[in-house]
The first five atom37 places (N, CA, C, CB, O) and aatype in JSON, in Angstrom:
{
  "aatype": [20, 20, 20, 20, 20, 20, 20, 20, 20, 20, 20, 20, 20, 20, 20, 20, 20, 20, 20, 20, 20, 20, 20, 20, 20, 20, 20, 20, 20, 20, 20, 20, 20, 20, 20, 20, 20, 20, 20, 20, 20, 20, 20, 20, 20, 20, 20, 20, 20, 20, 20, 20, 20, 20, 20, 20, 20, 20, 20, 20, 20, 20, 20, 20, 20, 20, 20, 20],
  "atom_mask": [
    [1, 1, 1, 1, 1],
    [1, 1, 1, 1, 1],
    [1, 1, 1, 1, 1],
    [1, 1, 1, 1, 1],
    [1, 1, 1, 1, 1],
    [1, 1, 1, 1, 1],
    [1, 1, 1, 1, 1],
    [1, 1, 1, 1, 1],
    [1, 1, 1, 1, 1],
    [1, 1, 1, 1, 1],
    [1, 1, 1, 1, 1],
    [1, 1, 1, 1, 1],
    [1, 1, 1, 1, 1],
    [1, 1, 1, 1, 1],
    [1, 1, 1, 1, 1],
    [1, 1, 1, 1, 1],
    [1, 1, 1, 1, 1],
    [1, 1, 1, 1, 1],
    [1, 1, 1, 1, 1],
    [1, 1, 1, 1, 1],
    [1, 1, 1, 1, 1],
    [1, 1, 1, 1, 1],
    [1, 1, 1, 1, 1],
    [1, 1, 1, 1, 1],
    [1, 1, 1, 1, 1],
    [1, 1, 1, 1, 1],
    [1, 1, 1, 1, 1],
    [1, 1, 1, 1, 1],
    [1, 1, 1, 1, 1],
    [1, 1, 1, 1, 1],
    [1, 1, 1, 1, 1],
    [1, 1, 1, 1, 1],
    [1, 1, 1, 1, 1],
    [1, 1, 1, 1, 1],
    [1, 1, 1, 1, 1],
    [1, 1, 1, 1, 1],
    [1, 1, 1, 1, 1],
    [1, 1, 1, 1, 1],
    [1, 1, 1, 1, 1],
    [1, 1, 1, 1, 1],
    [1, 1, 1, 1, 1],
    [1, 1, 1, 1, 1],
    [1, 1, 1, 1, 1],
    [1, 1, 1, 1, 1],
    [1, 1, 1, 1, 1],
    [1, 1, 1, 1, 1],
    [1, 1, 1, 1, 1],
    [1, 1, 1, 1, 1],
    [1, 1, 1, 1, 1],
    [1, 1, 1, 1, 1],
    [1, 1, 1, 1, 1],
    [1, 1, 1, 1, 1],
    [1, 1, 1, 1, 1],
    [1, 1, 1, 1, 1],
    [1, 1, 1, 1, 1],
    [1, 1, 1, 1, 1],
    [1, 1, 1, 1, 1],
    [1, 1, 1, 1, 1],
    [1, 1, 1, 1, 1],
    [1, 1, 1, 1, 1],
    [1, 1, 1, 1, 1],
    [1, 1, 1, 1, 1],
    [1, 1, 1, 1, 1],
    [1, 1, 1, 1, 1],
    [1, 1, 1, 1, 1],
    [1, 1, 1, 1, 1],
    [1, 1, 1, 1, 1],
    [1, 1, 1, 1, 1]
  ],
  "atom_positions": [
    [[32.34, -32.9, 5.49], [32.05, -34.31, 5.66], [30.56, -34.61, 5.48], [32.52, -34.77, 7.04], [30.05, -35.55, 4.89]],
    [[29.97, -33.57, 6.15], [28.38, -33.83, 5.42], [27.54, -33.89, 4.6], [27.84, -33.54, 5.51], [26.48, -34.5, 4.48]],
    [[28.35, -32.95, 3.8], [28.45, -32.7, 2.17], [28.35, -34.45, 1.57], [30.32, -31.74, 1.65], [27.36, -35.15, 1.35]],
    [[29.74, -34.74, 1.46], [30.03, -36.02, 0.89], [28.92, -36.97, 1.17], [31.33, -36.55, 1.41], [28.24, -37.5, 0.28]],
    [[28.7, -37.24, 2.93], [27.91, -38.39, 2.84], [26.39, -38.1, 2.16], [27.81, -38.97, 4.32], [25.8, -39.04, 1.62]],
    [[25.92, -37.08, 2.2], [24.99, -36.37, 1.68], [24.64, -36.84, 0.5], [25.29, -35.18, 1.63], [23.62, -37.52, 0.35]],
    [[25.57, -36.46, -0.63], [25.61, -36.68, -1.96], [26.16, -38.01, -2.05], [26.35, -35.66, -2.71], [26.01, -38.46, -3.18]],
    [[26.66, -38.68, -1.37], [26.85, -40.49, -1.44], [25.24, -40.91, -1.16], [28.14, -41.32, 0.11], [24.78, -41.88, -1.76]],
    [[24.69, -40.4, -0.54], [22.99, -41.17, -0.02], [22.56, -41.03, -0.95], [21.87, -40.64, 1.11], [22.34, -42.0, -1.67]],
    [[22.16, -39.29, -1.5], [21.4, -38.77, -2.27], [21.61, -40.03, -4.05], [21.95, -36.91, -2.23], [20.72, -40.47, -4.77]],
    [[22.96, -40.19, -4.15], [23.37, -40.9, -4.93], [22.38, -42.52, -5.29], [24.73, -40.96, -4.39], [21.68, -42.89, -6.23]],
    [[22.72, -43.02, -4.26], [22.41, -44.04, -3.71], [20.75, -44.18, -3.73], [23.08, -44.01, -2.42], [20.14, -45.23, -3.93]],
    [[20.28, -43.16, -3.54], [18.67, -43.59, -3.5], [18.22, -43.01, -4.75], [17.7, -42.94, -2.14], [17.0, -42.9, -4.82]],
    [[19.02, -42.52, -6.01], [18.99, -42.41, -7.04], [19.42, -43.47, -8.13], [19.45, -41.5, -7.01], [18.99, -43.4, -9.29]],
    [[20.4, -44.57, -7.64], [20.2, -45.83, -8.11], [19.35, -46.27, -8.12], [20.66, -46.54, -7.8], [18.82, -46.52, -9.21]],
    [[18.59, -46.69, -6.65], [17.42, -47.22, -6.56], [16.37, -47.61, -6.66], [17.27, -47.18, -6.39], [15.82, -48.72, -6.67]],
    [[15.89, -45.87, -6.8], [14.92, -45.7, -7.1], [14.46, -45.54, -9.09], [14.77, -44.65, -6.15], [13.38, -45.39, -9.66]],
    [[15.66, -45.63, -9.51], [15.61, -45.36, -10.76], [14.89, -46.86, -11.83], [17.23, -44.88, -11.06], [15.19, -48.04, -11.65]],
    [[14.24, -46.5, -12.54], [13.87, -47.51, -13.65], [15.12, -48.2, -14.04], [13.21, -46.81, -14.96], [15.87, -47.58, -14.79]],
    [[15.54, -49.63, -13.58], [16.45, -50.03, -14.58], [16.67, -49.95, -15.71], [16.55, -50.78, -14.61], [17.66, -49.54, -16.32]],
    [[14.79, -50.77, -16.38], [14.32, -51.11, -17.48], [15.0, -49.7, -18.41], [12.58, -51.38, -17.35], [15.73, -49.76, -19.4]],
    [[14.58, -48.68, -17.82], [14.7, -46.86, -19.08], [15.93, -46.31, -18.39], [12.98, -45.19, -18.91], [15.81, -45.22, -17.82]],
    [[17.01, -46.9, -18.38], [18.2, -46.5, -17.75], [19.28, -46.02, -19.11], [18.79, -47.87, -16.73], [20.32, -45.36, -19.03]],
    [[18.81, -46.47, -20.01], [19.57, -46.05, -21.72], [18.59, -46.01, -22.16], [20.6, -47.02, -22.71], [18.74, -46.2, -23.37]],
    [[17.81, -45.9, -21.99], [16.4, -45.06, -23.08], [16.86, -43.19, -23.22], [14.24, -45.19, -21.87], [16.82, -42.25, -22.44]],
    [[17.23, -43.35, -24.54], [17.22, -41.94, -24.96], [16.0, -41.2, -26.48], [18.95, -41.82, -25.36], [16.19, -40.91, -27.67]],
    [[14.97, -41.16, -25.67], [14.28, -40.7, -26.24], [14.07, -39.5, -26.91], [13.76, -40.89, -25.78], [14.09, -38.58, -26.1]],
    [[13.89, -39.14, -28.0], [13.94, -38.33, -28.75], [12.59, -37.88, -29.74], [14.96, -38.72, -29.29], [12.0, -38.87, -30.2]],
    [[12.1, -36.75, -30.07], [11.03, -36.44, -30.89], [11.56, -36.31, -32.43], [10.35, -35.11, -30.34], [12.72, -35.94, -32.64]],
    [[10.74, -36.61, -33.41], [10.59, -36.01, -34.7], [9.88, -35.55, -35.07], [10.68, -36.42, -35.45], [9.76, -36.08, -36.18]],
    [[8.93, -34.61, -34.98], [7.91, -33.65, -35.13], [7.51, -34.01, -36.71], [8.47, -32.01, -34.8], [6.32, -33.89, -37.01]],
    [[8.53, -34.48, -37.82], [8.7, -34.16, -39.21], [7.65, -35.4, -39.26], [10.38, -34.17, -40.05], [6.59, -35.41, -39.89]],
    [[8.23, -36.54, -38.38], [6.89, -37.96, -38.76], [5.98, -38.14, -38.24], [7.09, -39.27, -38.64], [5.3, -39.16, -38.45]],
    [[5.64, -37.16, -37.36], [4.22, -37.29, -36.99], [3.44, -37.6, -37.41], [3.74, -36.68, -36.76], [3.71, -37.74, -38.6]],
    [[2.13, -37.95, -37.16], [0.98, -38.71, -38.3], [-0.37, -38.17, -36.89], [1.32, -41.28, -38.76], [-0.42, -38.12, -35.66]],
    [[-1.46, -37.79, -38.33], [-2.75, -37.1, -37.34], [-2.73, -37.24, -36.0], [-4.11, -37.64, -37.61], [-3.48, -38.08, -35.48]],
    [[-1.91, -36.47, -35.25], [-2.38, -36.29, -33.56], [-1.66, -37.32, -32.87], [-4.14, -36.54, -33.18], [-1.72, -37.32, -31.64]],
    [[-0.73, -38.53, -33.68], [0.15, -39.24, -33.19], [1.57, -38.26, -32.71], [0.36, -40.32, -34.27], [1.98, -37.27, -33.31]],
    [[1.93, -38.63, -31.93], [3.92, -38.04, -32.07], [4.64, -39.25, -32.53], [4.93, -37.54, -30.25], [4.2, -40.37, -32.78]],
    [[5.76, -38.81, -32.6], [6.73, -39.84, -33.22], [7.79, -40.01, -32.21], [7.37, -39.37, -34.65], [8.4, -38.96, -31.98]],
    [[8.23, -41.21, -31.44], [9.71, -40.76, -30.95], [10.31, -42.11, -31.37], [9.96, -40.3, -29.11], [9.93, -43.23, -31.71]],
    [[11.5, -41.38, -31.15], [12.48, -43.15, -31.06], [13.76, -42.61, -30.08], [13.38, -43.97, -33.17], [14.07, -41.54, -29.54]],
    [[14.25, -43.8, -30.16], [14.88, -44.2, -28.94], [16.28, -43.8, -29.28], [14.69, -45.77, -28.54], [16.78, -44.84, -29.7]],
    [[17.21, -42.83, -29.34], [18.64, -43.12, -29.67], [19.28, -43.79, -29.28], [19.31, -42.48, -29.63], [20.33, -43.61, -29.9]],
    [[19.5, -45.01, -28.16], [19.89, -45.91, -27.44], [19.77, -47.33, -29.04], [18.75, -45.96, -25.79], [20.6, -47.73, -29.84]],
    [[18.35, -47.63, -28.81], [18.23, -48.62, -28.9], [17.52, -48.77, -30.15], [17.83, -49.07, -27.87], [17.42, -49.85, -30.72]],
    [[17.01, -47.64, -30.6], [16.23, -47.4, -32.16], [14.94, -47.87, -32.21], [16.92, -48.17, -33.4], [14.59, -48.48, -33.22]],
    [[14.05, -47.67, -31.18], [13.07, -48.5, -30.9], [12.2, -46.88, -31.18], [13.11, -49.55, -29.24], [12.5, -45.77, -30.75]],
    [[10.86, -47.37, -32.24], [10.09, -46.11, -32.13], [9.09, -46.46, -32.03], [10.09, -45.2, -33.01], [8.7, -47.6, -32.24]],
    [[8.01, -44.84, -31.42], [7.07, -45.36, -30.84], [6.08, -44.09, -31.01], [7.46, -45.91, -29.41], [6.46, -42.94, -30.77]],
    [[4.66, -44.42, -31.5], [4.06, -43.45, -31.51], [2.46, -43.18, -30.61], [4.06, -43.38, -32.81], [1.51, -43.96, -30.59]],
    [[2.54, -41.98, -30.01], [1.71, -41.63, -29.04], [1.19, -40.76, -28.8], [1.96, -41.73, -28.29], [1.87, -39.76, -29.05]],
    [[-0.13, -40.47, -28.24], [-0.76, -39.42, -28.26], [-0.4, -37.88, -27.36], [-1.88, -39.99, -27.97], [-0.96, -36.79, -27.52]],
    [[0.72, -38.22, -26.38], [0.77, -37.68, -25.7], [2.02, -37.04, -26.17], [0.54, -38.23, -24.69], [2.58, -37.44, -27.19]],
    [[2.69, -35.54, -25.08], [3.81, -35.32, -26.09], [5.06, -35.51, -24.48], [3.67, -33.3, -27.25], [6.3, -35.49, -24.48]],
    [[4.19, -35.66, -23.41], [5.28, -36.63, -22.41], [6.66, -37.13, -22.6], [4.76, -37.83, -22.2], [7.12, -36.41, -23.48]],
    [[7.37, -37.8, -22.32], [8.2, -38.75, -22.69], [8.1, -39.98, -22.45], [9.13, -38.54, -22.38], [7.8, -40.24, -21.29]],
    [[8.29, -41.16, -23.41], [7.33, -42.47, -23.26], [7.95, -43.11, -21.41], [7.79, -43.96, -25.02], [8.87, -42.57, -20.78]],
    [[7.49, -43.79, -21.16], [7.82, -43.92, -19.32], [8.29, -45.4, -19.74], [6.14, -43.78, -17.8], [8.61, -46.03, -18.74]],
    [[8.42, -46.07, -20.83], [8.39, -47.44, -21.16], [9.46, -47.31, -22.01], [7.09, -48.06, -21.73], [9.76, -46.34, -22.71]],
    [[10.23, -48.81, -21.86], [11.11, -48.88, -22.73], [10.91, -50.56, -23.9], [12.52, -48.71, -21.73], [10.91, -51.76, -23.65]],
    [[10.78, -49.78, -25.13], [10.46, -50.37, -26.03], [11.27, -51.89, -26.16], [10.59, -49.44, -27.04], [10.79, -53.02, -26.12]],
    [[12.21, -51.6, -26.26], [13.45, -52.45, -26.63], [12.94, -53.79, -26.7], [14.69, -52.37, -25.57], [12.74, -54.39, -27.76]],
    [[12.74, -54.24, -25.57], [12.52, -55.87, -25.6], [11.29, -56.27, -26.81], [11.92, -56.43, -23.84], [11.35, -57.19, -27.63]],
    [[10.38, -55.43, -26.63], [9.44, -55.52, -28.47], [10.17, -55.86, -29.74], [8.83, -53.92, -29.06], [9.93, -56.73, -30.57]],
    [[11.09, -54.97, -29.67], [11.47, -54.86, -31.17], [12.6, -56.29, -31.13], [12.31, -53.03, -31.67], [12.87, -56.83, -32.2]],
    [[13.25, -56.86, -29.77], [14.39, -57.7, -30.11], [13.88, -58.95, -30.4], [15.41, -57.8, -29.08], [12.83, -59.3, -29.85]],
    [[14.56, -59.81, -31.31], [14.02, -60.62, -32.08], [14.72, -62.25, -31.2], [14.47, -60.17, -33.84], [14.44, -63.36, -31.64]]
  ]
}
């Protein structure tokens, strides 16, 4: 029984606390388009790409940029 409620909380403050905004952000690298010291990623969700210096994963979700 402790188990369950456990992993019902744990659950629960993992909704929460989660980025709505990057909740289908599936970010992805292409190493192939890189450009001088830029990275390349895009988004498999939403096709949104984005290039950055860092090789992180972007913390932002593009989407609303690109929608018209």
């Amino acid at each position: 029984m402790h188990i369950i409620l456990g992993l019902a909380l744990a659950f629960v403050f993992v909704a929460i606390l989660s980025k709505r905004e990057m909740r289908n952000c599936r970010w992805r690298r292409n190493s192939r388009r890189d450009r001088s010291g830029d990275i390349y990623w895009m988004c498999a969700y939403c096709g949104a790409e984005l290039f950055q210096k860092s090789e992180q994963l972007p913390k932002t979700c593009e989407r609303s940029k690109h929608d018209v």
